[in-house]
N, C-alpha and C positions, 0 to 999 in steps of 0.2 A: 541440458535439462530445461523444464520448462520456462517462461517467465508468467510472473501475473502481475498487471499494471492495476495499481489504485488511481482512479481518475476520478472527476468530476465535474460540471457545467459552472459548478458556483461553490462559492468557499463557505466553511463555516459550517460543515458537513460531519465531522469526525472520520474523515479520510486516514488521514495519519493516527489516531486510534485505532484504526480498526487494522491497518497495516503492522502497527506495532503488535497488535495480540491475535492476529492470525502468525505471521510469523515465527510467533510463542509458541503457539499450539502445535503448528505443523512440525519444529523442532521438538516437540514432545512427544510426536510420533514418528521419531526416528531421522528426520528428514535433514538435510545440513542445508541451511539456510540462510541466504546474504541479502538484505535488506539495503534497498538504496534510495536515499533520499534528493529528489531532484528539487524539493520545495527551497527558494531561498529563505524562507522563514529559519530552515535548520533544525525543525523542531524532534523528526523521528529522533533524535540520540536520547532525549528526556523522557519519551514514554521510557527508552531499552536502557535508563538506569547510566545513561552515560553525563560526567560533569556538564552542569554550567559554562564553564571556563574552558571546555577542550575545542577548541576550536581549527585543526585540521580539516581535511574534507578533501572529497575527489572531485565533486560537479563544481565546485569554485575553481578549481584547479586544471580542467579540462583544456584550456586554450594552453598552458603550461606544459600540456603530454605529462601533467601528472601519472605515475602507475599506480592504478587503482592497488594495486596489490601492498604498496606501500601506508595508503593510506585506512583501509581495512582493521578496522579491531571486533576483538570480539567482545560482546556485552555479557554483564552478568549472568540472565540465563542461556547463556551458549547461543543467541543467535548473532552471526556476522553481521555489519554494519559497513558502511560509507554512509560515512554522513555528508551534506550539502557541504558544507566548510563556511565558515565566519566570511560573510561579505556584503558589503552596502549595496545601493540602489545600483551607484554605478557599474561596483565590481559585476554586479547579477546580469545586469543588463550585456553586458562586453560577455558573460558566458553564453547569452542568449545568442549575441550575432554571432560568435565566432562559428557557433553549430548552426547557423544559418546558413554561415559561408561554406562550412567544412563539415556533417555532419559524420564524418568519418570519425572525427573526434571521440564521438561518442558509442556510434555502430562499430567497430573496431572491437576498442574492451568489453562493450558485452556480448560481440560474438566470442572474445574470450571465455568470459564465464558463461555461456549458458553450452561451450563444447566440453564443459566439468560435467561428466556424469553423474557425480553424488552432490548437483548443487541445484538448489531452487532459489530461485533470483524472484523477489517482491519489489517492483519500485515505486515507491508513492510519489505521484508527478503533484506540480503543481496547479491549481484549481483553473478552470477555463482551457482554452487553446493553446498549447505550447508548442515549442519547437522540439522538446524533448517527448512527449506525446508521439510527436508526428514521427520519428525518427524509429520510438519502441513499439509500435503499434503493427509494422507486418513480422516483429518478433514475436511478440506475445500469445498464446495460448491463451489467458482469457484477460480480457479488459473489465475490472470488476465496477461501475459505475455506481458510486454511493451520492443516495440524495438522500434528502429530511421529509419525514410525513407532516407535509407543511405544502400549505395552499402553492409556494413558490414551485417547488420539486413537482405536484402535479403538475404545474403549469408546462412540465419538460416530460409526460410521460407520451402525448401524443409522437414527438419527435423519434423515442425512442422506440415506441411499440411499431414504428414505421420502419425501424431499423436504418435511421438513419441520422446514428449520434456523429459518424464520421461521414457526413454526406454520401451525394450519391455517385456514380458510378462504377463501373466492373470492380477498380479497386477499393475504393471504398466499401462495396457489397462485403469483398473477402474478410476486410476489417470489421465490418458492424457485425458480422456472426461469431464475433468471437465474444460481442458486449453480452455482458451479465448486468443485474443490477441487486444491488442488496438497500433495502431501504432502514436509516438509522434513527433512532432517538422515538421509537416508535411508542405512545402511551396507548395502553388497550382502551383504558377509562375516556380517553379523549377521544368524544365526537368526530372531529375533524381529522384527528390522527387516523380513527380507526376507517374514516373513510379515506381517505387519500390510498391507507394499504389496503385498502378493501376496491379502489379503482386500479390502482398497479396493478392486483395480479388479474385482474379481471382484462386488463390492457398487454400486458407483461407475459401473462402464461408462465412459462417455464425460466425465461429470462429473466427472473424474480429468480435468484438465488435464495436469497435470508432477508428477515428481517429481524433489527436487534433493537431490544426495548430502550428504553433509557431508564439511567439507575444512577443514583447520587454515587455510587463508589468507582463510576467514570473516574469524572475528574479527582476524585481522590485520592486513586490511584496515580494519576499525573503529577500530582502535589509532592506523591513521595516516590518517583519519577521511578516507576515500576509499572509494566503493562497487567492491567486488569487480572491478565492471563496467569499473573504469578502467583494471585492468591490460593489461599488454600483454608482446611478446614470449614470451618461454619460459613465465614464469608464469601467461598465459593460455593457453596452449596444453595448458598441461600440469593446469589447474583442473576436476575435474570437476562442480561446483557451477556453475561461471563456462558450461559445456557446457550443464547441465541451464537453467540460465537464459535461455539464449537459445534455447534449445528450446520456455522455456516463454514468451518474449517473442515468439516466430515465431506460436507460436499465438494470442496474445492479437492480435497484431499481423494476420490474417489475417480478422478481425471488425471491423477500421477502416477507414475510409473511408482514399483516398491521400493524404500530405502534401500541405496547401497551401503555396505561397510564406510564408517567415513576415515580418512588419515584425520592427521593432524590438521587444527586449522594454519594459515598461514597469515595470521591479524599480525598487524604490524604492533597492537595496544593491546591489550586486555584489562575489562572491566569486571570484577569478580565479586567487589560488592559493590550495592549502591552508593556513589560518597554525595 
């Protein structure tokens, strides 16, 4: 089944937000959904409601021939997880070389998962260049590129409208048609906001996926380490972020194949409330 990589040129973007509550959404429309975290930061398990303290993981674990299968839980609202796993500078850095040396390591299990017919694989890589990038990128179905409507992100929309976020050549070509971009934290009120999304799409065209507004019930929903996505009643109703997301879920969601029946999941944890 499909993959879709969350990427980015620069951090501090709301990548892993927006990973966490598209995830939500496309599990609410039927989809059976495994979310993987290759950020050493570790943070996707706190939007999806997973402890502080659990500190497991598969991408920590990769030079180990950890099975992802083992390390897999499922989150409160039923979407799958691999989190990054608890690891210092050095641990991260020795997961980088070793899929420098071997990148088998990690193309391997997820040609596993993505030969799961009733599975959609989302990985939120880490911010800039990676080796994990590099490795999920002739896998991926769409590379979703999230910037900020801030002077810095235009300063990367020429790059992209040239179609060339993965450089150029034959293969690279193959790889930059698959870039998307969704532009985040966008204020209508703001000047500068509404120019920068007012030069994307004018740059962008159709490569402009979504853009999601910014809303203080972002982060406050991270506070009480729930994705946006979970709200309900008045506060979703009235969320224009939680609006723009499922706008930009509808889309993603219009390039997948129809949910299959799911079995059972096979999480090694399960997380069913928030703790």
């Amino acid at each position: 089944m499909p993959l879709i990589c969350f990427a980015s040129p620069k951090g501090g973007v709301g990548k892993t937000t927006l990973c966490a509550n598209i995830a939500t959404l496309l599990q609410r429309h039927g989809h059976r959904v495994l979310a993987i975290d290759f950020d050493p930061q570790n943070a996707l398990r706190l939007h999806l409601g997973v402890p502080l303290d659990y500190e497991p993981g598969f991408v920590s674990g990769l030079a180990q021939g950890t099975d992802w299968r083992e390390t897999m839980v499922e989150t409160a609202g039923g979407v799958l997880l691999l989190p990054y796993g608890a690891a210092d500078m050095r641990a991260a850095l020795g997961v980088t070389q070793a899929l420098d040396q071997s990148p088998a390591l990690l193309a391997a299990p997820l040609q596993e998962m993505l030969a799961d017919p009733t599975l959609v694989v989302l990985a939120d890589l880490p911010p800039g260049p990676s080796t994990a990038l590099h490795i999920l990128a002739g896998m991926a179905q769409t590379v979703l590129v999230v910037l900020l409507a801030d002077a810095a992100s235009a300063a990367l929309l020429p790059r992209l409208a040239a179609g060339e976020y993965f450089g150029r050549g034959t293969v690279a070509a193959l790889r930059n048609a698959r870039v998307q971009v969704v532009l985040n934290q966008v204020e209508a009120e703001d000047p500068l906001s509404a120019a920068v999304l007012g030069c994307a799409d004018q740059a962008l065209g159709i490569r402009l996926i979504g853009a999601v507004a910014r809303d203080r019930r972002v982060p406050r929903a991270l506070a009480e380490r729930q994705p946006l996505a979970a709200l309900a009643g008045e506060e979703a109703e009235t969320s224009p972020a939680l609006e723009d997301m499922r706008v930009l879920a509808a889309a993603l969601l219009a390039s997948l194949p129809a949910p299959r029946p799911q079995g059972a999941a096979e999480a090694g944890q399960r997380f069913q409330v928030v703790s």
